[in-house]
Structures are given as structure tokens and as C-alpha cells.
N, C-alpha and C positions, 0 to 999 in steps of 0.2 A: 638261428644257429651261427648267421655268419658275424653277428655281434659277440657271440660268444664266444667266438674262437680269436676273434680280436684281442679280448683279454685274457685270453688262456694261453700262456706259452706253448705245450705241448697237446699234443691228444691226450695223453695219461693224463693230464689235468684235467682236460673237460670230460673221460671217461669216469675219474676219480669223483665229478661236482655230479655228473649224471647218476652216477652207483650208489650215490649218498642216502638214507634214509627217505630225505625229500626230496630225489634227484625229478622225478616224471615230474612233480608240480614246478620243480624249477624252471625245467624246459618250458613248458605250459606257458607259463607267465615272462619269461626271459624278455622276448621283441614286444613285451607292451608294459606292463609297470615298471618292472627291472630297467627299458631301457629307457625311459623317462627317466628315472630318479636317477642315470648315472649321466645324463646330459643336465641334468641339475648340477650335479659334484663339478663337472668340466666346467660350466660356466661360472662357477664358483673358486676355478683356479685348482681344483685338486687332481692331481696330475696321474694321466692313466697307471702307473705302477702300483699308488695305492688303492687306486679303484678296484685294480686286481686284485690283490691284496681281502680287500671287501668281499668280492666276488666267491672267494674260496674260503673266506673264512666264517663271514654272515649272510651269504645270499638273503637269506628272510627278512632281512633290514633291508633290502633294495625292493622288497615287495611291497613293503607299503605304500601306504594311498597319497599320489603325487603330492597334493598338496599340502597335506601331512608333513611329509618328506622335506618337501620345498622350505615350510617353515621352520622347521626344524635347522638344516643345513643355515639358514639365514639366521636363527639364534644362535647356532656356535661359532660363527663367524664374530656377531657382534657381541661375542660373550670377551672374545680376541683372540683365538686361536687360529693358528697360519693355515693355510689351508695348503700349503706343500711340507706339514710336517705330516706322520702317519698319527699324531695326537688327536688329526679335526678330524677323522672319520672314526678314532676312536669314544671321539666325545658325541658325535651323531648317532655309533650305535647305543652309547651309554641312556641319552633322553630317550629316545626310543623303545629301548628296550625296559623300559621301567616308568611304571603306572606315577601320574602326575602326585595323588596320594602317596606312598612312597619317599617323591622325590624330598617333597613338602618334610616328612618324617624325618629323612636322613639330616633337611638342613637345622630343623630343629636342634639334632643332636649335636652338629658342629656350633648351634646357638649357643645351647648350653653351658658348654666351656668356656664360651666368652668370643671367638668367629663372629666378623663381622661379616655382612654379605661379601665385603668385596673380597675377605682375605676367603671364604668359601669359593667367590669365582676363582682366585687367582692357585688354589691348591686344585680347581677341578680340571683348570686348564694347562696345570704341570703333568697333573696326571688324573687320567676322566678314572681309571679304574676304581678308583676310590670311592667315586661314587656307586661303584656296583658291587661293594661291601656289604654284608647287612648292619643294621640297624645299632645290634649289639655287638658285633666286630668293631664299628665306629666308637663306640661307648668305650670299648675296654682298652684300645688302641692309644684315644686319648686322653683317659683317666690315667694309663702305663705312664704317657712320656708327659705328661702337663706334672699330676699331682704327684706322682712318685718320684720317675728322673727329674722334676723342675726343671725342662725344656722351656725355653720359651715357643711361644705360636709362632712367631720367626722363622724359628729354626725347624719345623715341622715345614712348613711352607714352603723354606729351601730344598727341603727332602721328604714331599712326600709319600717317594716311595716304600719307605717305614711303616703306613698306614695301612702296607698291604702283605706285611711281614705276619706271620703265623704269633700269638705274644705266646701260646700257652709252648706251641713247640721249639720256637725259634728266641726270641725276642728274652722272654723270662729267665729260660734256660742258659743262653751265650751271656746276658746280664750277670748273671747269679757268679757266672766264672772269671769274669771282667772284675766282678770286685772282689771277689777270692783274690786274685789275683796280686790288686793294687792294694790291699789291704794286709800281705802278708810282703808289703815290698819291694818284689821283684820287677816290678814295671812304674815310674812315676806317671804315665800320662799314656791313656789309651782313645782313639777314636772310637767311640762309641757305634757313630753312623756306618766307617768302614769294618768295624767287624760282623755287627747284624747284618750289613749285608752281603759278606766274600761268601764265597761257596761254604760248601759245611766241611769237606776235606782239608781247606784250606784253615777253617778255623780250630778243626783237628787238632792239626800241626803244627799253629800259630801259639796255639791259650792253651791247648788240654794238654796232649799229648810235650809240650816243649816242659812245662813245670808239673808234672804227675809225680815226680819224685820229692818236687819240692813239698807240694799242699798233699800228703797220703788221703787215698781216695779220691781224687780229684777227679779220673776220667769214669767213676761209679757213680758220683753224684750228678758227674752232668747225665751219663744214661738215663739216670733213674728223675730227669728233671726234663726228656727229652721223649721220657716211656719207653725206652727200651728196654731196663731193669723191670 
């Protein structure tokens, strides 16, 4: 307990980790796997806030079998990820959390496109999320911005937090009105990356609601391309 209250700011927190669905197995297991694998992370330079961090978000990734764990934490290091960003414990839970078969599958599909291993490392370690997409989210994500926008891999790689943007509700949709848009005029040059990703209120007010008078029906077709119609 008293490791745990180490990383728990308050009581409500460790009340909150205790009340959890798997709160009694947590406690169970806390002062012996859990507290191996997190003097793993320490000696690996990953600095108690995101441990914490871990603690409350994935306990069940602190449970696995030390040396499991150990190698694991020693692949994303040498994969290059800083171990004082919150990215390297994001890429820890990523392998771990996903069967080697899988992992094997997903790079497959970043193959396909034409990904070479390294630019696959260097998009997992911008961002691990990516890889805990499925299979066919990966497929249609990159089929969107390769074959259709003619993106280059580059530019994906710069920003792959794209790859974890919604295409049918988000991506297709905010597109579909970006070229309405610049096709009827009213705008010579739009950032593509900063409007898929500003809030949706923001993109409201920015694309739909700003020219609704210009292009008639403008804010029905985005509904009806968003599924709210």
C-alpha cells in the first residue's frame, strides 16, 4: 500500500484505482509484479509522473510477467523513444497490449502502401496509438490520404495523428466541404491537417456555418455526410 500511495496523489485516487472493476486483484498483485515492473520504468529514466499516469490508466500492464515487461520496456527504448516523453509508456502499453500475430498483420498493411520498416518505426514512435487501430481503420486511413488526397508518406509521418481521425465521420465529411469550398472560390488555400483536426465547433464556424449562404445547403450536406440527417 505504501508504494501505492507513493504514486497516488490523493486518497480519491487510490480509492478510485481500488473501486475499479479490477480494483481487489490490483491491490493483490501491487507490492510484487506491479512493483517490479515500475522499478523497471525508473531505471529506464521514465520519470514517476508518468508512471502514475500508468498506474491509473493501465494498471494491468504493470502486471505482467517481469520479464516480459523488462523486454518489452528495453524494445521501445531501442526502437527511440525518450523515456521522459508520456509517448514511451504509451508505446509499452501498445506492444503489450497486442498479440505478436496482430502486430505482424497491422505492419503488413502499412507494407502494402509502400512503408518501409523504418518510416513504420518512426510513425509508431510519433505516435504508438496508431498502432492500436484495427487492421481495416489502417487500410482505409491510408488508402484516404495516399491514393485519393495524394499525400505523400512524408507528410503522414509528420502528422500521424490523422491516422486516428474517424474517415467515415470526421475525415470524409470536413474534406467533402474543404472542397465545396475552394471549388466554388471563396478560399484559395486551406490547410487540410489543421482543419481535420480543430474541434468540430470550431470547424462549424470556420467552413460550414461562415459560407451556408454562399454554397445553398451546405450545412445539410455536411449533416447528412456526418449522419446526423
Amino acid at each position: 500500500m505504501s508504494l501505492l500511495k507513493s504514486f497516488c496523489k490523493s486518497s480519491s485516487s487510490i480509492i478510485a484505482l481500488l473501486t475499479c472493476k479490477r480494483g481487489i486483484w490490483i491491490f493483490r498483485i501491487f507490492s510484487n509484479t506491479i512493483g517490479i515492473n515500475i522499478e523497471a520504468l525508473r531505471k529506464n529514466g521514465v520519470p514517476d509522473t508518468n508512471i502514475s499516469k500508468l498506474i491509473m490508466r493501465k494498471p494491468g500492464i504493470l502486471s505482467r510477467e517481469a520479464e516480459e515487461f523488462q523486454k518489452v520496456v528495453e524494445e521501445v527504448k531501442e526502437m527511440g523513444f525518450d523515456p521522459n516523453s508520456p509517448m514511451f509508456t504509451h508505446g509499452v502499453c501498445a506492444i503489450l497490449g497486442m498479440k505478436q500475430n496482430k502486430w505482424i498483420s497491422k505492419v503488413a498493411v502499412f507494407k502494402s502502401f509502400g512503408l518501409s520498416d523504418g518510416e513504420i518505426n518512426t510513425l509508431f514512435v510519433k505516435q504508438p496509438m496508431v498502432m492500436a487501430q484495427s487492421e481495416e481503420k489502417i487500410r482505409r486511413a491510408l488508402d484516404f490520404f495516399l491514393n485519393k488526397m495524394k499525400w505523400s508518406v512524408d507528410r503522414i509521418l509528420n502528422n500521424p495523428v490523422i491516422l486516428l481521425l474517424s474517415i467515415e465521420k470526421r475525415v470524409v465529411p470536413r474534406c467533402f466541404v474543404i472542397e465545396q469550398v475552394i471549388g466554388e472560390g471563396l478560399v484559395k488555400k486551406v490547410s487540410f491537417l489543421k482543419a481535420l483536426t480543430m474541434a468540430e465547433a470550431k470547424f462549424l464556424s470556420d467552413f460550414v456555418m461562415k459560407y451556408q449562404e454562399d454554397i445553398p445547403g451546405l450545412t445539410q450536406m455536411y449533416q447528412k455526410k456526418i449522419g446526423v440527417l
